[in-house]
N, C-alpha and C positions, 0 to 999 in steps of 0.2 A: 500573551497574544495567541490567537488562537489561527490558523491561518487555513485555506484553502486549495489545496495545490492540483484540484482535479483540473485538468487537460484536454480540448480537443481539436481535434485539426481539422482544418476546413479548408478547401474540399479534401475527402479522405481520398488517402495515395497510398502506393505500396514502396516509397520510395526507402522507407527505414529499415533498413535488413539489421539483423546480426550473422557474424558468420561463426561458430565458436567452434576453434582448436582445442575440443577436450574426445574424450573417450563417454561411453553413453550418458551423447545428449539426447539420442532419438527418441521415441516412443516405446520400444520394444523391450524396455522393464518396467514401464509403469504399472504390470501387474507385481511385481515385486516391493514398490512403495506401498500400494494399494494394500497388500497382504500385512507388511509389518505395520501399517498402518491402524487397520483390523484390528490384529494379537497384541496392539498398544489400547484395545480400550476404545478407541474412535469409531466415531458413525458418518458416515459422508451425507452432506446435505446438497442436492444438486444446485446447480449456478445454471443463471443460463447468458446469452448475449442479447441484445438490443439489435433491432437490423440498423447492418451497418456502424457496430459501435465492438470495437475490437478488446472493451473492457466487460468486465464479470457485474451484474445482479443479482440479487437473489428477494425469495420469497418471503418474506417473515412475518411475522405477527406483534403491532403494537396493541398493550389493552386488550388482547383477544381480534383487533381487525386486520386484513392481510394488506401491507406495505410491499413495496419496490425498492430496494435501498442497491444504489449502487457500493460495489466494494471500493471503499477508497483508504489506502495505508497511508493516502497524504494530508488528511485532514484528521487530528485529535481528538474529533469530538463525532457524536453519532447525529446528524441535521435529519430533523423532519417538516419539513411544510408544515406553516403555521396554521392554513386553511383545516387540512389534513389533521392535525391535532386538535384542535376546537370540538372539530365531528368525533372524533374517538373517544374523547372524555378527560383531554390533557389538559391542565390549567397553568397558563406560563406565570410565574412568578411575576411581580410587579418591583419586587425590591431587585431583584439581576437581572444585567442585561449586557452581551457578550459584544463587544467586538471586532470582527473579523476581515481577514483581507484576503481576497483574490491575489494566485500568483501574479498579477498583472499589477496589482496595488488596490483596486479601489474595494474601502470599507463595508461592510456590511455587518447592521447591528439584529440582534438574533435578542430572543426571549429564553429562559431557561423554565421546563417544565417536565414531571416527574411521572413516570409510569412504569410497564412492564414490555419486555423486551425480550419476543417467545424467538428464537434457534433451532428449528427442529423439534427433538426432545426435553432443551434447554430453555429454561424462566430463570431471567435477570431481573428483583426487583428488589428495591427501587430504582430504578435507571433514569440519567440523567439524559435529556434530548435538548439540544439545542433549537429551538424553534424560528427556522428561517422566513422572516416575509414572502408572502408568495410574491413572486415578481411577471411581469409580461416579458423580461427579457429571454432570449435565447441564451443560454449558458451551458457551461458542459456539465452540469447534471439537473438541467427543468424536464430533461423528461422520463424521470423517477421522481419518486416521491420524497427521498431524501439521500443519506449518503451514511453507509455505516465507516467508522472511522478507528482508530487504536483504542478508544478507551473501547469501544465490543469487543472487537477484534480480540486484544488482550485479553479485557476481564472475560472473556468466555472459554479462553483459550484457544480460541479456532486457528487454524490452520489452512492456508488456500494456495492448495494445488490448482495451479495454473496452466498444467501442458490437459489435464482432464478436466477441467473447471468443476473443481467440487472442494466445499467447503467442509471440512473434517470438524469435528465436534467430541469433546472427550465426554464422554459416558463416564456411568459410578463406577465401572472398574478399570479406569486407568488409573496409572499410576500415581497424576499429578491431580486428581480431582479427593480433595478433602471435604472436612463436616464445613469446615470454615470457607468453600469456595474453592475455586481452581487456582493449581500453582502455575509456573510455569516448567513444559517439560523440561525443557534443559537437553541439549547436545545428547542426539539418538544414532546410533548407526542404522545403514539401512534405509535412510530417508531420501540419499543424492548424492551425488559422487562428493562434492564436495560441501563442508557447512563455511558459509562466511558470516561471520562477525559482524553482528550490525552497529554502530552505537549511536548515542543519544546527541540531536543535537542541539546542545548547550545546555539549558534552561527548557527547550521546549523538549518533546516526548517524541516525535518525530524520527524517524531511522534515518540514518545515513552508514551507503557502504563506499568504502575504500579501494581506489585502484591506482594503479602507476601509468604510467603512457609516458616515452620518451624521455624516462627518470626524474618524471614529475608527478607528483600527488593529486589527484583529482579526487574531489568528493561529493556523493550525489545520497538527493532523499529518493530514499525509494517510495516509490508510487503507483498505485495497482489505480488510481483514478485516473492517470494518467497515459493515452494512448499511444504516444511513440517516448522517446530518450531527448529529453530537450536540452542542451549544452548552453550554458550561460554566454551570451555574446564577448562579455566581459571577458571571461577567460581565455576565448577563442581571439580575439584583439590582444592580449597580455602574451601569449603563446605567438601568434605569428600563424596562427590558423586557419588557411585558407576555406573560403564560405562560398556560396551559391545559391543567388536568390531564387525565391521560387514567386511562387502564385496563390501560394496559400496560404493562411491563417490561422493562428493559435489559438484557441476564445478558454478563458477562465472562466471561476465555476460563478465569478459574479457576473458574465455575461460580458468583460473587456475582450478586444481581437487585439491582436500584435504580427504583423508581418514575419515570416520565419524565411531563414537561408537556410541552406546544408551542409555540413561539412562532413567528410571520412576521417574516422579515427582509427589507424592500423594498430594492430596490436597493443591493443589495452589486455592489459592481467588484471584479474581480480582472484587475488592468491593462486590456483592451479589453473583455474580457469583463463585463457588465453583466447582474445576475441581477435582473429584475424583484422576482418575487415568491419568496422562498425559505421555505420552511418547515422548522424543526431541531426536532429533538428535544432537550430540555432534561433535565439532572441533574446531579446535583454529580458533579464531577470531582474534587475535592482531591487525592488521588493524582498525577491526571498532572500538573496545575498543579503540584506542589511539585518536581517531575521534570521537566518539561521544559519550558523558555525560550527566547526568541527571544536573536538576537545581542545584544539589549541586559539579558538577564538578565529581560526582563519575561516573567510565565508566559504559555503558551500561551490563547488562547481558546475551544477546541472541537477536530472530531476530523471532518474529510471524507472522506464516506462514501461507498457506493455510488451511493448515490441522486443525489446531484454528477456523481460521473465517470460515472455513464449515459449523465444526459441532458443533459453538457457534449460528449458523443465523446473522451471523453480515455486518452490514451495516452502510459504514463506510462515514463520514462527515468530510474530512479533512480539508473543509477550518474554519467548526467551530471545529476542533481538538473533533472530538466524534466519538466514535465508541458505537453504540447500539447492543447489544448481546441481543440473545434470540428473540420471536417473541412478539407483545403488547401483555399487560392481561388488562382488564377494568379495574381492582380493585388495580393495583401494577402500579403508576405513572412512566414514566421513564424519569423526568424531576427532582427526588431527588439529582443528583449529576452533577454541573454544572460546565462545565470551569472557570476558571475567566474570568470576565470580559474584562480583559487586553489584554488576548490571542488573543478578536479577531478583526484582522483589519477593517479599516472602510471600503476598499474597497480590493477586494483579487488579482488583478492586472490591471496593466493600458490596459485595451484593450477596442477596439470599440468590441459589442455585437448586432450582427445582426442575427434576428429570419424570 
C-alpha cells in the first residue's frame, strides 16, 4: 500500500507551538551545519514556501521541464500530475496501476510511468513517477504539481534542512556517492545536537520516531508534507487526554476534511530532546493506524509535522533513517544514538546518477 499522509489545516492558525527544553535549538549555529555540510561533499539546493503554506517546495526538472514538487517524507512514492506528464513525454504504463489512500482513508488510483528526475546538479534515471489523476478537488498538495516522496528523497540522498529550508544534495566528492549511485551517509557529527533513530514502519518504507510521554511510548510518522503534529484521536481517548475543539479542518492530500481538537502534551522526550509544552492537533486517524506499526506490530500514534521540525532545527537523512534536532554544540556529540546497522541499505535505489 502506498499511502498519502500530506496534511493541511484549514483555516491556517498559529495555534501549534513547540516549546523545546534542549541547549542550541536556535538559529545561531546554522552556519556551523551549513559548513560541515559543504566539507561533506553537499551542495544546497534552495526550497522555497507557498503563501501561506508553512511546508517546503522546490524546483526541479522532469524530462528536462521545470515541476513544483512539494517535499513530502509521508508519501513513498514521487506523484506527478498525470495531465503534467502526458505534456513532458511520460507514458504511464497500462499493465500497473497503484493504489493509494489519503490519511483520511479514501482511495486513489495512480498510473506508473518512467522518466528522468533532474536535483540541482543531480539526474535520476530511470525514475519511477507515480501518475496521479488530475482532480478538481482542493487537497493538500493540488497546488503543486506533485509531491517528491522517500524513494527521491532516499535514492538521491538528499537531506532537508528545515530551520534554512534547503535541500542538500551530495556531489561526486562525498563520501557516500559511488560509481554504482548514492549510499546512505550514515551517523555524522556536527549535523545537530542530537541524531534520533528513525525506523521503518513495518512492511512499508515510511519513518517513524520514538518518544515517551508520561511512561508511555508514542510513535509518530514523520512528515515534512505535513503542516502541524497531528495526534491520533484514538490514542488521546485510550490515554485520558484531554482535547479542545476548534473551528478548523484537516484536508488530505485526496481532498477529505476531518474536524480537529487540540490537545497539550507536557514533556514529551525524544531521547535528549525534551519538549516542555507541545501542542497537536487531534482527529481520528483509523486509516493510518490500521496501516502503519511500529516494529512491534503496535499502530502508530500520530503524524510529525512541520510545526516539530521547525522549531526542533531538524534536518532530516532519510535514507540513513536520522533525523538531527537542534543545531551542532562542539562539546555534545551527535553521533551517541545510532541506527542499527541493518536499517541501512547497501544502495538506496537502482538509478544511473548523473552530476
Amino acid at each position: 500500500m502506498r499511502s498519502l499522509l500530506s496534511l493541511l489545516i484549514l483555516p491556517l492558525c498559529a495555534l501549534f507551538l513547540a516549546s523545546c527544553a534542549a541547549p542550541s535549538l536556535g538559529s545561531r549555529d546554522s552556519e556551523t551545519r551549513v559548513a560541515n555540510l559543504r566539507r561533506l561533499g553537499y551542495t544546497p539546493m534552495q526550497l522555497e514556501k507557498a503563501s501561506r503554506d508553512k511546508r517546503y517546495s522546490g524546483r526541479f526538472l522532469v524530462n528536462g521541464s521545470p515541476v513544483n514538487f512539494l517535499i513530502d517524507s509521508g508519501a513513498n512514492s514521487t506523484d506527478l500530475d498525470l495531465d503534467l506528464a502526458l505534456r513532458i513525454g511520460i507514458t504511464p504504463s497500462d499493465r500497473i496501476k497503484v493504489v493509494s489512500r489519503g490519511a483520511l482513508g479514501r482511495p486513489v488510483t495512480s498510473q506508473v510511468g518512467m522518466g528522468v528526475l533532474t536535483a540541482g546538479q543531480v539526474s535520476a534515471s530511470p525514475f519511477a513517477f507515480m501518475l496521479a489523476p488530475t482532480s478538481d478537488r482542493h487537497t493538500a498538495t493540488s497546488r503543486y504539481d506533485g509531491q517528491m516522496g522517500l524513494d527521491a528523497l532516499g535514492g538521491l540522498g538528499a537531506l532537508v534542512d528545515v530551520e534554512v529550508g534547503l535541500l542538500w544534495l551530495p556531489g561526486p566528492g562525498a563520501p557516500n556517492t559511488t560509481g554504482r549511485g548514492v549510499r546512505p551517509l550514515g551517523p555524522r557529527s556536527g549535523l545537530g545536537h542530537d541524531a534520533l533513530p528513525l525506523a521503518q514502519a513495518g512492511q512499508l518504507p515510511h519513518l517513524i520516531l520514538e518518544s515517551s510521554w508520561n511512561g508511555h511510548r508514542f510513535t509518530w510518522v514523520v512528515d515534512t508534507g505535513a503542516e502541524v503534529t497531528v495526534l491520533a484521536q484514538e490514542t488521546a481517548r485510550r490515554y485520558g487526554i484531554p482535547t479542545k475543539q476548534t473551528r478548523a479542518n484537516i484536508i488530505d492530500a485526496s481532498g477529505d476534511h476531518a474536524p480537529i481538537s487540540v490537545a497539550v502534551l507536557r514533556n514529551v522526550r525524544f531521547n535528549s530532546l525534551l519538549v516542555s509544552e507541545f501542542q497537536v492537533a487531534v482527529t481520528n486517524l483509523a486509516t493510518v493506524r490500521e496501516h502503519f506499526r511500529d516494529r512491534n506490530g503496535r499502530s502508530i500514534d500520530g503524524i510529525i509535522g512541520m510545526d516539530f521540525l521547525t522549531n526542533s532545527s531538524a534536518l532530516l537523512d532519510s535514507a540513513s533513517r536520522i533525523l538531527y534536532v537542534g543545531q551542532p554544540s562542539q562539546n555534545i556529540p551527535t553521533t551517541t544514538v545510532h541506527p542499527p546497522s541493518h536499517a541501512l541499505p547497501a544502495v538506496a535505489i537502482p538509478l544511473t546518477l548523473r552530476w
